[in-house]
Every structure is written in structure tokens, then in C-alpha cells.
N, CA and C atoms as a LAMMPS dump frame, in Angstrom:
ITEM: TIMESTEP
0
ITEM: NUMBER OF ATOMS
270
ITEM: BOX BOUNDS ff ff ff
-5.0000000000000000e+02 5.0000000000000000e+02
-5.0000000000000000e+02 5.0000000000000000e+02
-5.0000000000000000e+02 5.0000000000000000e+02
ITEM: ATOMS id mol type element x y z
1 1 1 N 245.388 -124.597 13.705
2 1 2 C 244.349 -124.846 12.735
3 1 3 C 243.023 -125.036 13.482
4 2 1 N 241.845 -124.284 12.85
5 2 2 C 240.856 -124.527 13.386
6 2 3 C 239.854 -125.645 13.152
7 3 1 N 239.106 -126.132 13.925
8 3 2 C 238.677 -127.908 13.932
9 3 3 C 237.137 -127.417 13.445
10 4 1 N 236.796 -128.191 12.07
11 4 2 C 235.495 -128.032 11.443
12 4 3 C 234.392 -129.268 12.444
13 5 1 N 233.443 -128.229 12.809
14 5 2 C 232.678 -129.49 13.246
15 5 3 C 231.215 -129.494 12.851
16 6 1 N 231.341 -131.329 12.582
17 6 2 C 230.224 -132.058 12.252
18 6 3 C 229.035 -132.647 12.787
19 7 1 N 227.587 -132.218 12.646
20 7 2 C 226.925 -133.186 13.34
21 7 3 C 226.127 -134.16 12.832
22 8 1 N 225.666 -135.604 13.108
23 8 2 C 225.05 -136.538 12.513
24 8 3 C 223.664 -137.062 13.254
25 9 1 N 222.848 -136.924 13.159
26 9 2 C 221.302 -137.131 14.262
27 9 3 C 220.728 -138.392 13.221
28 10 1 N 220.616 -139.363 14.223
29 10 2 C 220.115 -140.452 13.578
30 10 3 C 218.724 -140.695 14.563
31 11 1 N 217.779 -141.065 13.983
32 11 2 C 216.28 -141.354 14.641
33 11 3 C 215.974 -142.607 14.499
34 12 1 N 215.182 -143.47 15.245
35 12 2 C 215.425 -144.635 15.537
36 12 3 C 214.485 -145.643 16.817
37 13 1 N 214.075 -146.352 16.226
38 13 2 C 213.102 -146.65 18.142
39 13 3 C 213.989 -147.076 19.039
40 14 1 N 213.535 -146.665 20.099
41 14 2 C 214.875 -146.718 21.148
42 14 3 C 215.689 -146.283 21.432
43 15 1 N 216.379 -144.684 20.356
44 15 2 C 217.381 -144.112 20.858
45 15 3 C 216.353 -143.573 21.415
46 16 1 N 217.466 -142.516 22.363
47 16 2 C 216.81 -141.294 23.239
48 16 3 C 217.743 -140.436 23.084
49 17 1 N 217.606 -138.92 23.225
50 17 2 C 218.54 -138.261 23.206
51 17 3 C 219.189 -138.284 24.866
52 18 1 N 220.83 -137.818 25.067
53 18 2 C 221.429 -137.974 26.109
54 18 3 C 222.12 -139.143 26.505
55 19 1 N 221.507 -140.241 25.456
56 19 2 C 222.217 -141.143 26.329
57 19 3 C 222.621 -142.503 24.897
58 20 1 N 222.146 -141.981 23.802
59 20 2 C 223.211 -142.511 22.447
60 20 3 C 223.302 -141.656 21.759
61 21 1 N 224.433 -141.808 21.906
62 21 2 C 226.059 -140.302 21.15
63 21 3 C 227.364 -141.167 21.084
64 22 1 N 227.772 -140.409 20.374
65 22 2 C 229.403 -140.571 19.605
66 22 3 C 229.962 -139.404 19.414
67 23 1 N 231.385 -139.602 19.452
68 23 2 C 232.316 -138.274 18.301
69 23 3 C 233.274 -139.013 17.879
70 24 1 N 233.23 -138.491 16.719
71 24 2 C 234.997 -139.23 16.209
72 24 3 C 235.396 -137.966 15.911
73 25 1 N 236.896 -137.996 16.18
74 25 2 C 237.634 -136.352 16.336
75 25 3 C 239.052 -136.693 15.915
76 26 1 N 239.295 -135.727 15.008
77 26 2 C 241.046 -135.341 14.15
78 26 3 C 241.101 -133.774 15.178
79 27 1 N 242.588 -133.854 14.653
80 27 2 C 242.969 -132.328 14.879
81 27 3 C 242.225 -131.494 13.925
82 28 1 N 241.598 -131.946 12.646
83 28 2 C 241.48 -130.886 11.723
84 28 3 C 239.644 -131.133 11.893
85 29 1 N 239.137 -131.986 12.28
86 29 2 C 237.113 -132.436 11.924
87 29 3 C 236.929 -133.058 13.374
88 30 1 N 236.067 -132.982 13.772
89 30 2 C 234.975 -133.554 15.114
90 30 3 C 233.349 -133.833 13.918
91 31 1 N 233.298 -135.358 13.739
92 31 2 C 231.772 -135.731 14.003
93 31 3 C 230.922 -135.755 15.264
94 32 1 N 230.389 -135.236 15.386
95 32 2 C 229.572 -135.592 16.908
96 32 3 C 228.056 -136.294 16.073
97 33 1 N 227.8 -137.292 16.839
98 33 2 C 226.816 -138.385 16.153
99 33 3 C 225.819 -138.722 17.278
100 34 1 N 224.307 -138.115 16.953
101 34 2 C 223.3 -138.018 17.954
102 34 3 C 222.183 -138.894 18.029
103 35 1 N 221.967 -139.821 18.597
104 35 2 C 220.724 -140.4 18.532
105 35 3 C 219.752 -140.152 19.104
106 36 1 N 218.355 -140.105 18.734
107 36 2 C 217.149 -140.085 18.543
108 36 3 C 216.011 -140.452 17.935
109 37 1 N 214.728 -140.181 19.445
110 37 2 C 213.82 -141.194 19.103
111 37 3 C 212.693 -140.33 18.249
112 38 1 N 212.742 -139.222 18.202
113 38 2 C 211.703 -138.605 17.428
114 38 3 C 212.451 -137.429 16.935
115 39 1 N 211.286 -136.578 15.97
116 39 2 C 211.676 -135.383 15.228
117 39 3 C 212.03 -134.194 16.621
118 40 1 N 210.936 -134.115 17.397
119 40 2 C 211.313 -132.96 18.87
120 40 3 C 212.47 -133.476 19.314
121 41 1 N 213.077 -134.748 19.758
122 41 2 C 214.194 -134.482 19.995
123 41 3 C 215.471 -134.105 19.537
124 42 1 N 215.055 -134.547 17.908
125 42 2 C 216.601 -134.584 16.764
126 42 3 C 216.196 -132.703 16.858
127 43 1 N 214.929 -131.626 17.211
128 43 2 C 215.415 -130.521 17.589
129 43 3 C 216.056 -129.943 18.707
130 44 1 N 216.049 -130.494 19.561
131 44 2 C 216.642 -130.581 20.79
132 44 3 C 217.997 -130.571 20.836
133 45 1 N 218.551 -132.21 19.925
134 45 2 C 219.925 -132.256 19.65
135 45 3 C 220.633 -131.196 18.538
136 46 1 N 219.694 -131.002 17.775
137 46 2 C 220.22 -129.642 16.735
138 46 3 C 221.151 -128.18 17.41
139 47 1 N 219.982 -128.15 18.42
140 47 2 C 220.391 -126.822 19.291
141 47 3 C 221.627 -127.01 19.978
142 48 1 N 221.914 -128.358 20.786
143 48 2 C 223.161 -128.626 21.28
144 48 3 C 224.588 -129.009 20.65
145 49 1 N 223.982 -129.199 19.389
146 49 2 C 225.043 -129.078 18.218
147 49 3 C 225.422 -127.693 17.68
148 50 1 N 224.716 -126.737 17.637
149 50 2 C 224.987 -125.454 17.666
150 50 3 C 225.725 -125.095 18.707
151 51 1 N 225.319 -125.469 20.272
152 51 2 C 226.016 -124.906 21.453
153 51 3 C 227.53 -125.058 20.991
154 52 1 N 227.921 -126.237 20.575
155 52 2 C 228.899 -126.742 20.44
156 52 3 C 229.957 -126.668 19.252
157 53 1 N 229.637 -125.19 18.486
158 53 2 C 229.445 -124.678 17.177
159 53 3 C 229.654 -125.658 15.629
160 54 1 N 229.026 -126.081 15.543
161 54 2 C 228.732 -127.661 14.679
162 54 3 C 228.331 -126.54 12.926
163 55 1 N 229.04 -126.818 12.096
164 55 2 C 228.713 -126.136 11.294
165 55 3 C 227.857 -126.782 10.028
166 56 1 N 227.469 -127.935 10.144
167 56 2 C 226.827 -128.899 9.322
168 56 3 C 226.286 -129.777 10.147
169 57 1 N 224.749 -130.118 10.013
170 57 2 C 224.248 -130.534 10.668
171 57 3 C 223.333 -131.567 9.481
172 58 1 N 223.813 -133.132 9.485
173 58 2 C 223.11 -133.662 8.344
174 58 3 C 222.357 -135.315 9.325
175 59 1 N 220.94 -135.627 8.766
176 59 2 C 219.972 -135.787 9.114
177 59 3 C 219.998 -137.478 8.224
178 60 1 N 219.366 -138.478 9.287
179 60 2 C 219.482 -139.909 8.076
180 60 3 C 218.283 -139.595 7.666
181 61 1 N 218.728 -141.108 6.878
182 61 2 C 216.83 -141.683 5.952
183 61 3 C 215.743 -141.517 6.526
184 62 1 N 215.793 -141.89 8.358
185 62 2 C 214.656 -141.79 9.197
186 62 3 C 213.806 -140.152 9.07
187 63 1 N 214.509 -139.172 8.313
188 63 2 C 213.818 -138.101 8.073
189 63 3 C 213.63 -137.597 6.835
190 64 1 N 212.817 -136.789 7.125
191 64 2 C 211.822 -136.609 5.391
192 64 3 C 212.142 -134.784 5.386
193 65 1 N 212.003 -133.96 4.227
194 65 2 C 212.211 -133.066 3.832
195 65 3 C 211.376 -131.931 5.138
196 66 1 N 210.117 -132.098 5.723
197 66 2 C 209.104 -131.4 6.907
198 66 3 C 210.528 -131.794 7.749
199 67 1 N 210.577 -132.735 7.896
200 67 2 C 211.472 -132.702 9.322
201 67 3 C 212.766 -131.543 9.539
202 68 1 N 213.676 -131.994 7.978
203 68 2 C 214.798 -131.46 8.262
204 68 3 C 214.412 -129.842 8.409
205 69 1 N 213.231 -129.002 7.774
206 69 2 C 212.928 -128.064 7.773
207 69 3 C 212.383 -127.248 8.924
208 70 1 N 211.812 -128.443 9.802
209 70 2 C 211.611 -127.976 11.245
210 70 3 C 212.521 -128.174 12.506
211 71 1 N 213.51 -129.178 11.96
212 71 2 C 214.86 -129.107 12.841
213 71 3 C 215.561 -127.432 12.37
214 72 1 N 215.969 -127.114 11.094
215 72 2 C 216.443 -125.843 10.163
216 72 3 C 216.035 -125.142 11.316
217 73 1 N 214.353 -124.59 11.329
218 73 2 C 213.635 -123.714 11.901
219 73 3 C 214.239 -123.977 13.327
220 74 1 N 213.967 -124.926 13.787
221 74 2 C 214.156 -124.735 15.645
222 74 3 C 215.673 -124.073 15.743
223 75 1 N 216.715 -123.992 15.217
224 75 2 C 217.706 -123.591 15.538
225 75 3 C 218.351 -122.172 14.614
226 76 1 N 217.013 -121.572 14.079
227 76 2 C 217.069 -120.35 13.733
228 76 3 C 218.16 -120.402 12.131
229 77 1 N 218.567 -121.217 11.529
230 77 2 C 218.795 -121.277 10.638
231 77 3 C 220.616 -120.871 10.87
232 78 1 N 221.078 -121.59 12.355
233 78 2 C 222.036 -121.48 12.91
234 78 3 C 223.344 -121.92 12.218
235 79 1 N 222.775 -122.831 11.845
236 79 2 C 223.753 -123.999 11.046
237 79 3 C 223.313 -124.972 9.767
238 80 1 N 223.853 -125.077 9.033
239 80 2 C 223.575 -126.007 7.262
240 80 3 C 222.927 -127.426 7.91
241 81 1 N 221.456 -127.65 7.354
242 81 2 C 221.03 -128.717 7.519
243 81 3 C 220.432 -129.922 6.392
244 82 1 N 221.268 -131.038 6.48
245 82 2 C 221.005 -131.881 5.07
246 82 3 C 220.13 -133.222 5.795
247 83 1 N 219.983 -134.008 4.464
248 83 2 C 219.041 -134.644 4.516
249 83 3 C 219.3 -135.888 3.715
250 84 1 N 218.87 -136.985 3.782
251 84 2 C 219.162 -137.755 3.121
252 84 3 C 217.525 -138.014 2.044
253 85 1 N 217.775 -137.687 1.057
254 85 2 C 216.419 -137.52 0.032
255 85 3 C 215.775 -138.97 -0.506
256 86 1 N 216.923 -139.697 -0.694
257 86 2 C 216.469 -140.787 -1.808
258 86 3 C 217.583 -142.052 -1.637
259 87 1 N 216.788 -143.296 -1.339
260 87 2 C 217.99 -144.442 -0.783
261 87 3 C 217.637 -145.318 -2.425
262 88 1 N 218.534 -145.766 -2.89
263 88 2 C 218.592 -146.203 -4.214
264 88 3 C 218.503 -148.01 -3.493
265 89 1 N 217.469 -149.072 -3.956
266 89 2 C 217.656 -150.266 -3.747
267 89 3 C 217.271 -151.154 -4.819
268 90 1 N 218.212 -152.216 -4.949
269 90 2 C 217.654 -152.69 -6.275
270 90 3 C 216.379 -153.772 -5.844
């Protein structure tokens, strides 16, 4: 069976890319979970989530609709990129 894989880019002060990451991994799904401190790097990590053939590539709150569209763009429209639109608080 072939293993669907996931990626998660979280932005944040203080991450950096390279050096806060995760995966959680089944036989059947791999999350790979990227941290970052800005939009250039969450493109950076996009591309290496592609290397790594990542077929969903979804984006936190820390990004806005421009972002996910210029992460989309940097990786040629390689892989499905989501977004988190709207945080509901009472």
C-alpha cells in the first residue's frame, strides 16, 4: 500500500526552518509538520515537502489567503495548498 503524505507549516516567532519539524507516520499517512518564522521560509519548506512528494500541503491561522497563494506559486502549483480562513471565538 502506498503511504499518502501530509504536510503542516506552522509560522511563529522563533521557529526557523531546519531546525523545528516533526512527522508522525502509519503504514498508510506520514504528517511531516514544519516550522516557521516567516512567509519566505514556509516557501522554502513547501518546496521540501514536494521533494518529499507531500500531496497536501495545509497552512495555520498564522497565514492569510496572499500567503497561502504565494507559497501555491513558489512550488509551481506542485501540490494542494489549504489554509486556515476563519478561527470561530466566542
Amino acid at each position: 500500500m502506498s503511504q499518502f503524505q501530509y504536510g503542516y507549516i506552522i509560522k511563529a516567532p522563533g521557529y526557523k526552518l531546519d531546525q523545528n519539524n516533526a512527522a508522525l507516520e502509519s503504514e498508510a499517512f506520514k504528517s511531516n509538520i514544519i516550522g516557521v518564522g516567516s512567509v519566505e521560509e514556509a516557501c522554502e519548506a513547501a518546496k521540501q515537502l514536494v521533494e518529499q512528494k507531500v500531496a497536501l500541503i495545509e497552512l495555520c491561522s498564522g497565514f492569510k489567503a496572499d500567503d497561502a497563494k504565494t507559497i501555491f506559486d513558489a512550488i509551481d502549483g506542485a501540490a494542494k495548498v489549504g489554509y486556515i480562513g476563519e478561527i470561530l471565538v466566542k
